[in-house]
Structures are given as structure tokens and as C-alpha cells.
N, C-alpha and C positions, 0 to 999 in steps of 0.2 A: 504494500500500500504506500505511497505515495505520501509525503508529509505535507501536513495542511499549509493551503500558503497563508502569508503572512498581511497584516493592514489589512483584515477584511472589513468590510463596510455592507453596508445594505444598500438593493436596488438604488440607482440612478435612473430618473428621467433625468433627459436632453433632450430640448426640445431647438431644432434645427433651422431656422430665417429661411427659405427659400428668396434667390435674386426675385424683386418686385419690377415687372415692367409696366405696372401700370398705376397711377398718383391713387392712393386711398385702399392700396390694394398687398395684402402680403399672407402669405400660404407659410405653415411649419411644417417640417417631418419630425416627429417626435419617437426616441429610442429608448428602452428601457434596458441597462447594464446589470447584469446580476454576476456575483463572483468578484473577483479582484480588482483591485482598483487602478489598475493601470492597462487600460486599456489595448495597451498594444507591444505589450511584455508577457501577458499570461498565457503559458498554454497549456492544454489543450481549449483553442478557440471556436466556439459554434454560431454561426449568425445566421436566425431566420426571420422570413421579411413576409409577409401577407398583401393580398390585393395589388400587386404592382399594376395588374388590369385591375383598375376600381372597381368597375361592376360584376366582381367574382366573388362573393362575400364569403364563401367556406372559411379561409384561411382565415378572415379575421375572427371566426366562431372559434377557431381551432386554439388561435392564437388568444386570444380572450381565458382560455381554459388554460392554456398551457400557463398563461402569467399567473396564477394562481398556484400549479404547483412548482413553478420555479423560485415564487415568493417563497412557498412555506423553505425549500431549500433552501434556498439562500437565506434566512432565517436562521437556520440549524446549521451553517455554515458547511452545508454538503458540497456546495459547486465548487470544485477542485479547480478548476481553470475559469472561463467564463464564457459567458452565454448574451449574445446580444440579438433582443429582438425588437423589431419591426412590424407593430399589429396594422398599421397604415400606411402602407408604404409609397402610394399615391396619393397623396391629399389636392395633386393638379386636378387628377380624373375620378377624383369623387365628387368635386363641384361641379363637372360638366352634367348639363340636361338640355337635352336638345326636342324640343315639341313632348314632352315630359317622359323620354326617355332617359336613360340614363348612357351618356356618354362613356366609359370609362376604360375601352382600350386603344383608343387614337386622340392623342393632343387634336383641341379641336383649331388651333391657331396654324399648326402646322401640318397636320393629319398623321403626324409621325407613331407610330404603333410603341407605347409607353415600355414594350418589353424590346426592344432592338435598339440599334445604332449604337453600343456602347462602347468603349475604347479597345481598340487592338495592343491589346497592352504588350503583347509580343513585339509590336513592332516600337512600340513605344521605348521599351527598355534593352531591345537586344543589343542595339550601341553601346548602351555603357555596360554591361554586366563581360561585353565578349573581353576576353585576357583577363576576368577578374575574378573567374571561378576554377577550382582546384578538385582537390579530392576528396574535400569534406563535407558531407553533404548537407551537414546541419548551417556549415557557415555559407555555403552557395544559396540554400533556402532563404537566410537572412539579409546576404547581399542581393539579392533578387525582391526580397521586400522592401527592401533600402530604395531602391531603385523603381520603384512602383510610389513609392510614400512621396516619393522627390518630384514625380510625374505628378502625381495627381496637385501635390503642392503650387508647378509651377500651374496646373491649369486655369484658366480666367473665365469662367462660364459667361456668356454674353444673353443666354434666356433662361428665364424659368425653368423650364425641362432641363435644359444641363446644368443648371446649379444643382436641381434632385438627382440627377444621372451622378451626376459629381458626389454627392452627399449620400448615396446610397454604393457606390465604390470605395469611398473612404472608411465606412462603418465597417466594410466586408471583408474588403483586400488581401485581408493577412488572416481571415480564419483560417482553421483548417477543414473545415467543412460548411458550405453555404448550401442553405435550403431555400426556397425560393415556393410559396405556396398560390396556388393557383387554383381552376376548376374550368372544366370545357362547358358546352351548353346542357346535354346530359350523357351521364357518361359512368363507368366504376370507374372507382381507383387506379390511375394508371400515373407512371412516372417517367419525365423525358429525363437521361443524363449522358455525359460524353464517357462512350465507352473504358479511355484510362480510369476513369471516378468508378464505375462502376465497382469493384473489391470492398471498396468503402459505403458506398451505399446500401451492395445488397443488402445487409440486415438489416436496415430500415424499410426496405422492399418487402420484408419478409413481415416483421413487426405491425406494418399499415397495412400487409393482405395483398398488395398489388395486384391487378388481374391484367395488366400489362405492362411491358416494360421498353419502352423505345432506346437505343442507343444509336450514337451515332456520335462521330471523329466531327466536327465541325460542322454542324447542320446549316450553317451560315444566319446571315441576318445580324452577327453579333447581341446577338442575348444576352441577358441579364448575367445568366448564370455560365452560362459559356464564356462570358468576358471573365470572370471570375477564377475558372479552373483551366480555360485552353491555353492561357499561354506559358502555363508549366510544361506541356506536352510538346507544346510547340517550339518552346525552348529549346527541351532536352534533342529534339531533333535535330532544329538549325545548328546544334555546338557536340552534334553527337560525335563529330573526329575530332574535337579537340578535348572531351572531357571521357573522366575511365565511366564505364557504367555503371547507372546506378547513382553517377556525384549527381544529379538533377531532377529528387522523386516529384511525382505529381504530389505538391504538397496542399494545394486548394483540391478537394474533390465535391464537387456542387451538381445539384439534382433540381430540377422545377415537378411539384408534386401535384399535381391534378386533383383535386378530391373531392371527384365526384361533376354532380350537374350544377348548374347557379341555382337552383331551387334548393337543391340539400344544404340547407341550414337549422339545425335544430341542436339542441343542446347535448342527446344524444350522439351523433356523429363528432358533434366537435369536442367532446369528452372522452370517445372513442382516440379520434386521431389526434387529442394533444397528450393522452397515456400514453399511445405509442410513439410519438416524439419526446415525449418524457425516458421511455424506456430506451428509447437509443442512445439517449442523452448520457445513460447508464453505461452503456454498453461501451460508449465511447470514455468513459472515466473521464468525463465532464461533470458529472455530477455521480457522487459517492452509493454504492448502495447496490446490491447486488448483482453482477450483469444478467440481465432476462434471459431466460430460454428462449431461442430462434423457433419460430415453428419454418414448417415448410414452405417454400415459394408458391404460393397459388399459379403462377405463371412458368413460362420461359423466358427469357431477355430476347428479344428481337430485336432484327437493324431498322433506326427508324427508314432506312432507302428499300427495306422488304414492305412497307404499307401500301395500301391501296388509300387514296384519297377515291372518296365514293362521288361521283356527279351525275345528275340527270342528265340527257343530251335533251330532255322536252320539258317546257313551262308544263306545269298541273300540281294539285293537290298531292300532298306527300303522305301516304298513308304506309307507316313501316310493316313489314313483316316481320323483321328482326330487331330483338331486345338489345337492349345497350349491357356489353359481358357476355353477350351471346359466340359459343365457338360456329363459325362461318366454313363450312367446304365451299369450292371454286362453284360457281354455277348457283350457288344457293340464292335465293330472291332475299335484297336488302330491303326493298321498299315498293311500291307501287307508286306510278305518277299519273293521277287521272286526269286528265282532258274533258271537263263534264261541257265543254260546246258540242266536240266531234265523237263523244261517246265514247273515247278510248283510255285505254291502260296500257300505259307501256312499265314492262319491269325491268328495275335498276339491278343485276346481282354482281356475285360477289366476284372477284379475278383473280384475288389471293385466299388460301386459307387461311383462316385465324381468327381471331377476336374483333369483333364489332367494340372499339375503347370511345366511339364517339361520335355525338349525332345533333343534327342540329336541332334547333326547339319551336321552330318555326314550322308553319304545314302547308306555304307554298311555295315553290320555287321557282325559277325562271329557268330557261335554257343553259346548260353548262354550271350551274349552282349546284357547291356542295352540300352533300346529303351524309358525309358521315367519313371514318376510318376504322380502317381494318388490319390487326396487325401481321405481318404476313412475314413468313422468316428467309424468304428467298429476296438478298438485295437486287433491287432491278431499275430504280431510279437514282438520277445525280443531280447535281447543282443546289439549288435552295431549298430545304426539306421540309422548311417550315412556313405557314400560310400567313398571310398577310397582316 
């Protein structure tokens, strides 16, 4: 066991100014610290952040529970390292409403999708770290956060959005695990991560039930959680002839958790999924107390370039045949699309086997509109894996 660390303190809110572009006008992120009091010395470090798509509210239910049992921890001085969370993590795209919808996964100034464009931090840092890492790996890890903390310092955000982009990089950087909570339209449990993270995730894979599991090497778009973990991987590659193996481990391993549809919100579910974020917690000797038994994978890990993004080719009502978690053979009918002018049904089926992880919540569509995904374990697509 590990000797308690030292100065401990109880929970910190921060509450974070976002840049104001407009007279009379200013937005906060606000962070809750539990564990040690120096932020960016302790480790083992865990950062999870809820709603980056505002109108995906699971994560904040989850996250609501989980501050609860990370108080009483951090109370009982359990948290061995620390824990930094984010139950709001877009407070841009929770004030959008548009004709009284709720706006909350595209800035509405600039239509920019709240989970993309984030720094290439690979390319950011590889100039200075190249001739400056050896065969230590713990001190190449550090010099690589050096050089990440230095970036982000010199950066000057000029909107709103990238002041949050910016203030949600700097909160996260140097975990060693970022979580990233989300929810599709309806859907089970499934979890996007980049294949190196995956070792590290899977037992939270296992703990949440996951009933899919997408991976993939750079899904593109620059994501939240991929800006996070890819440019360890990406490192190790670019400086792979000059460094022994092994000096450059993927030290960020970050996952976006899907939980669930935007309707599943109740206190059940998010008491469910912040024990099992509690429990990993555990697992990771983040917080003290015995590590949980793993149960089985409900799934397999699939490439997210094996899925089938499901689409109508015809406008009509969208009446599914298949359940969201439902296992899909090739040929099986995803949906029906009815034509009530010309009388017709045309059926959408399936092109991969596997799981139905996600559908949309809407019941009509136009031509070429997606209807759903399916996780399929033969890679067969390239370029940008992830939707708009």
C-alpha cells in the first residue's frame, strides 16, 4: 500500500472566467479537485468531464452521483492521488436554444461541433521534446508534460470556444486517465477509445457492462479525448529510431463513454454508472479500498473502421425493426422507411454483422439520412470515422 500523501485538504471548486466576446456577457467552467492539493504533482491522476455536447445530460446525472461518493472519500482521506471533475463541461452549449430547442452540440456562432478541433499536440511539442528524451521513461513522460504545460501557457485564445477548449486541456493534460462522458440519441452503453488506451480502459469496459466497444488509431476530427491520449502514441512513433523501446509509454489513456440514449436520465442509471466509475477509481488506486472484481466483457472490442453507419437512400417514416443492443446478421432489416404518398416500404438492412450501438430519435428522414450504427468487426472504411 502506498503511503498517504501529504497536505491533504478537502474538495476544491474552481470556478473558471471563460474569454467574454460580448459587453454584459461572461460564461464559467467550474471544476471540483478532490485529493491532493497540488494539482499537477499528484499521481495517480483521473479527470472526468460530463456534457461537452450540452444536450446529452446522462453524464451530468452520473456525475452529480459520483461527487457524492468522491466527497465522502475525500473526506476519509481515501483519494491516494486525485480526481478532477467536470459535471459541466459546456456551459457555451447549454445556453444555446434555438426555436426552443436545445442547441448543445455545434457553437451556434460558429457551427463548430463542441467535441472537435482540438490541439494537435503532437505536433505542437515534437520540436522541443526531439534530443531531449532518453531512457527513462518516467523522466521522458515528464518532459513531455513540460512541454505540453508550456504550449498551452503560451496559447492566447481569441473566442469563447477556445478559451473552454483551452481550459478544458489544461484541467486534463497531465492525467493519466481522461474520461470524457457523453450519450448518443438512443443507444446501450457503448465506449469510443484509441486502440493504444484500450489495456487501460478495458476494466472500466467491463465494470459499466459495455455492449460495445469502438476502437480506433486516430478517428480524426481531433476530439476531445483523442487530443488528450494521441499524441503519446504519436510521439512514440515519430522518435521511434531515436529512442530504446518502451522510453515513451502511452501515459494519457482517455475513452468518451456513451451512456446510453438523451432520455436515460434517472437517478437509477446515474447511481449505477457513477459506482462503476467509483469502482474503477478503485481499481486504479486512485482512491483506496479494495480493487472490485472485473466481471466479464459483455462485448468484443471492435474497429470503429468495421461499423456500418446505417442510411436511408429514401425520404419516409422511420419505423425500426431492430432494438438498440440488438446482435445484427448481414441482411437482417434495420428499419423500414415508409412513403405513405406512393404507398411504399423500402427496407434499410444491415451490411455488417454486429450490434445495433445507435439510432437516431427522430421518425422521419430525408434521403441519405442516418438511421443508426452497427458495430461490425471487419475494418472496411478510412479517413474521418466520426460524424459531424
Amino acid at each position: 500500500m502506498r503511503g498517504r500523501p501529504q497536505n491533504k485538504i478537502t474538495m476544491q471548486r474552481i470556478d473558471h472566467p471563460l474569454l467574454s466576446q460580448s459587453l454584459g456577457s461572461q460564461k464559467t467552467l467550474t471544476s471540483f479537485h478532490f485529493g491532493t492539493a497540488n494539482e499537477h504533482s499528484a499521481q495517480p491522476k483521473v479527470y472526468i468531464q460530463a456534457s461537452l455536447h450540452a444536450d446529452e445530460i446522462p453524464g451530468m446525472m452520473a456525475a452529480y452521483h459520483l461527487r457524492a461518493l468522491l466527497e465522502k472519500a475525500d473526506a476519509a482521506q481515501r483519494i491516494l492521488g486525485q480526481v478532477v471533475l467536470v459535471p459541466v463541461a459546456n456551459p457555451i452549449g447549454l445556453a444555446q436554444q434555438l426555436d426552443h430547442k436545445p442547441m448543445g452540440r455545434f457553437e451556434l456562432a460558429t457551427s463548430e461541433n463542441f467535441n472537435r478541433h482540438y490541439p494537435d499536440l503532437c505536433a505542437a511539442v515534437l520540436p522541443k521534446v526531439r534530443g531531449q528524451l532518453g531512457k527513462d521513461a518516467a523522466q521522458n513522460v515528464a518532459t513531455v508534460r513540460r512541454a505540453v504545460a508550456e504550449y498551452l501557457q503560451a496559447w492566447q485564445p481569441k473566442t469563447e470556444l477556445a478559451s473552454l477548449r483551452k481550459r478544458l486541456v489544461s484541467l486534463s493534460f497531465d492525467a493519466d486517465v481522461v474520461l470524457d462522458l457523453h450519450c448518443d440519441f438512443e443507444a446501450p452503453l457503448h465506449i469510443y477509445t484509441e486502440t493504444p488506451c484500450w489495456p487501460k480502459i478495458e476494466p472500466l469496459a467491463k465494470l459499466l457492462g459495455a455492449e460495445a466497444v469502438l476502437l480506433a488509431r486516430n478517428s480524426g476530427g481531433l476530439s476531445f479525448d483523442e487530443g488528450l491520449s494521441g499524441h503519446w502514441w504519436q510521439l512514440a512513433e515519430a522518435l521511434a529510431t531515436e529512442l530504446p523501446e518502451a522510453a515513451l509509454p502511452q501515459a494519457t489513456a482517455s475513452a468518451t463513454i456513451e451512456l446510453r440514449g438523451e432520455v436515460d436520465v434517472t437517478h437509477a442509471l446515474g447511481e449505477k454508472d457513477a459506482k462503476a466509475l467509483f469502482a474503477y477509481l478503485q481499481h486504479l488506486g486512485v482512491v483506496e479500498g479494495p480493487a472490485p472484481t472485473l466481471p466479464a466483457l459483455p462485448c468484443a472490442a471492435t474497429p470503429l473502421s468495421g461499423s456500418q453507419t446505417v442510411e436511408s437512400p429514401v425520404p419516409g417514416i422511420v419505423v425500426f425493426a431492430a432494438a438498440v443492443g440488438q446482435r445484427l446478421e448481414i441482411g437482417d432489416t434495420v428499419a423500414e422507411v415508409i412513403d405513405p404518398i406512393n404507398n411504399t416500404v423500402h427496407l434499410v438492412r444491415a451490411e455488417v454483422a454486429g450490434v445495433l450501438y445507435a439510432r437516431i430519435a427522430r421518425r422521419y428522414v430525408m434521403a441519405g439520412e442516418k438511421l443508426g450504427n452497427i458495430a461490425g468487426s471487419v475494418p472496411y472504411r478510412t479517413g474521418n470515422l466520426l460524424s459531424a
